[in-house]
N, C-alpha and C positions, 0 to 999 in steps of 0.2 A: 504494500500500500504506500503512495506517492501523497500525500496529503499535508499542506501545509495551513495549518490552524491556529488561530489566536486565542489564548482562552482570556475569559475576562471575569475574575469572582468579583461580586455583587451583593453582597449579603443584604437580604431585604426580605425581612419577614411580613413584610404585607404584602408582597409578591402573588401573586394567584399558580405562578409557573415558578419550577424547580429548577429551570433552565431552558434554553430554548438556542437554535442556530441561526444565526445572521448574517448572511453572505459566508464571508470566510473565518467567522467569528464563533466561538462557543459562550453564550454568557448563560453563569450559574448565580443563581440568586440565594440559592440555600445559608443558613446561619451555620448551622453545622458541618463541622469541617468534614467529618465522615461522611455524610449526607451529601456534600455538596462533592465528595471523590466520587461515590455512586452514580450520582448526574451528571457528572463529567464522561464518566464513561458509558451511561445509557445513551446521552447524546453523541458521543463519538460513533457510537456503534449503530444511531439509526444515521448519521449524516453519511457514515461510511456505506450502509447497506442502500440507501437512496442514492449515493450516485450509482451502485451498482445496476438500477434496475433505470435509474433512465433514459437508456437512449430504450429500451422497450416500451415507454410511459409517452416518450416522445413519436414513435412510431404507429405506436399503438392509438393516439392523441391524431395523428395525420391521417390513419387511414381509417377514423371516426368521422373525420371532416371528410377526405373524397367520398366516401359513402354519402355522408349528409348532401353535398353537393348534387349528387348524379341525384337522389332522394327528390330533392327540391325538383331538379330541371326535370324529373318525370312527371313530375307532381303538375306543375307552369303547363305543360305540354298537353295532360289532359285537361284541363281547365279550360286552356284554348281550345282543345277541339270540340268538348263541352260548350263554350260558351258560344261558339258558333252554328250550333244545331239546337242553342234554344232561341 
């Protein structure tokens, strides 16, 4: 793994999130130091596994929309031949 990460602790107990990833940033808001080692490496490990799966998110993401597309122009095409036989 090639991954160059900033980590940035935050202690903030009125936080709603344990942590969370920011571009190429990991910020942990946890108070506790144990706690906030744990979030560090939950979010390492989902930021890690998310770029794994996205160019699949990404392709998968494209060929939802040429689908959508061809969807539509089928859709316009009987409408028009619809609307000209009422």
């Amino acid at each position: 793994m090639d991954y160059e990460l900033k980590v940035v602790w935050i202690p903030n107990g009125d936080s709603k999130l344990s942590g969370e990833v920011k571009g190429e940033t990991i910020y942990i808001y946890e108070e506790d130091f144990e706690k906030a080692l744990e979030t560090l490496k939950h979010e390492f490990i989902d930021y890690a596994i998310s770029k794994v799966i996205e160019p699949y998110r990404d392709v998968t993401n494209k060929l939802l929309m040429l689908i959508n597309e061809g969807a539509y122009g089928r859709k316009e095409r009987v409408i028009e031949s619809l609307s000209k036989l009422l």
